[in-house]
C-alpha angles and dihedrals in degrees: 000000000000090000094052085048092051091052096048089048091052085041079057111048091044086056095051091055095050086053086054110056085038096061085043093052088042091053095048084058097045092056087061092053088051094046093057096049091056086050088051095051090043084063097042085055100046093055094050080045086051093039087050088049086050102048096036091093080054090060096042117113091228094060094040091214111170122280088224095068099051090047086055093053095039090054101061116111120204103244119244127249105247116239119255131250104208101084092056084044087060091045092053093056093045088054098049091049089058095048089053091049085046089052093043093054086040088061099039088057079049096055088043087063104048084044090064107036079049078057095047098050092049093052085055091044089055096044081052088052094042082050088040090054102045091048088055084050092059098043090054089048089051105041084049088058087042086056097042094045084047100054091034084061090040083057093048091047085040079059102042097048095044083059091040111046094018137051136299124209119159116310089341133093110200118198130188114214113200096208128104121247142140120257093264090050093050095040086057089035081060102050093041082067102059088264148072130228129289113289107178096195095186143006089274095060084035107050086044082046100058093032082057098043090049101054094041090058096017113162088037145080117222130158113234128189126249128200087252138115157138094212091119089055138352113277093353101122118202136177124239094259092057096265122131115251113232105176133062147184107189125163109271111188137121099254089046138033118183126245100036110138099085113205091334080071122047110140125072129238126180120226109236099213096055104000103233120150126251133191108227138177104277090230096060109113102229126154116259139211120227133210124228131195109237 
């Protein structure tokens, strides 16, 4: 604002110089038009002077000349120079430079103060976002304490139900899930629930382990996975939590000896209608059987 003010007073006063050299230009000229109309009315005196000179002897009594004629000639007025334009012309522009100046510092005060309501509404608007924002913030904090609190109650209910509906022994709840899944999805399924997979960890928890999975699908015969495997390195059997696994309980016959898949094989199912462990491809969808803490 105080730069546009500075410029329209310096407009102004630019303007006002231009307007001043012009009315004195304009007066100089105008002397010589006066001038000459003096000049002119001098003239127009001096012929009715002379005319007067010239008829006098009309009037004269001695010559007896008519009384109509002088009157006429008497009666004649020298005519009058007309004024000049130019100086109002000059007036009216300055004028209308003014008013313009006056508009455009109009519209610059208008545009001030758009320019500051315009101020005032974003800094609203970013007061709203900041609001906005910390009200996000504390939606996402609550909808994470919401999840946790969720999955923390599915794996309750994961445990509940394993001791429930499955089979005790000893510390241990064992659950059999009737879904198909690789042994990467049950071993998340599993952990989704509150539990892992089945780790029979001696003949005790084995021998429970098949007896449950044979009467729950007694008469018939389905894989099921267990939380054991050699993936990290060949032959070197593992349990789910990291342990080394030191019992087993593999198929011996003559028609089949496990393990017998070699790298193609590396995770363990147990067979429901004897129990006996087999090594099968990791990607096979199979049911699986999940442990429980008591």
């Amino acid at each position: 604002m105080g730069k546009a003010a500075v410029l329209v007073i310096i407009v102004c006063i630019l303007a006002l110089s231009v307007c001043q050299p012009e009315t004195g230009s304009l007066e100089s000229h105008s002397e010589p038009a006066v001038d000459k109309a003096a000049i002119g009315t001098g003239k127009e005196r001096s012929q009715p002077e002379s005319q007067d000179q010239e008829t006098e002897p009309l009037n004269s009594p001695e010559n007896g000349g008519g009384g109509e004629e002088g009157e006429m000639v008497d009666t004649e007025q020298p005519r009058e120079s007309e004024p000049t334009t130019a100086a109002p012309e000059v007036d009216d522009t300055c004028s209308y430079i003014l008013s313009r100046l006056t508009d455009v510092d109009s519209a610059i005060h208008r545009l001030n103060v758009a320019h500051y309501t315009l101020d005032v509404k974003m800094a609203q608007m970013a007061d709203r976002v900041t609001g906005i924002a910390a009200r996000l913030e504390e939606v996402w904090d609550t909808l994470e304490l919401t999840t946790r609190i969720s999955q923390d109650s599915r794996k309750e209910i994961g445990r509940l139900e394993g001791c429930l509906k499955g089979r005790r022994v000893g510390y241990k709840c064992f659950l059999i899930i009737r879904l198909y899944e690789s042994y990467a999805g049950a071993l998340k399924n599993c952990q989704d629930r509150g539990g892992r997979l089945a780790m029979p960890r001696d003949r005790k928890e084995q021998e429970a382990l098949a007896e449950y999975c044979r009467g729950f699908f007694h008469p018939g015969n389905w894989p099921l996975w267990l939380g054991i495997s050699d993936q990290r390195s060949e032959d070197l059997y593992l349990f789910e939590d990291g342990t080394r696994v030191t019992f087993f309980y593999w198929r011996k016959s003559y028609l089949s000896s496990q393990p017998d898949g070699g790298r193609r094989e590396n995770c363990v199912g147990l067979s429901s209608d004897d129990g006996d462990w087999w090594d099968n491809d990791c990607e096979r969808l199979m049911y699986f059987v999940c442990e429980f803490d008591t």
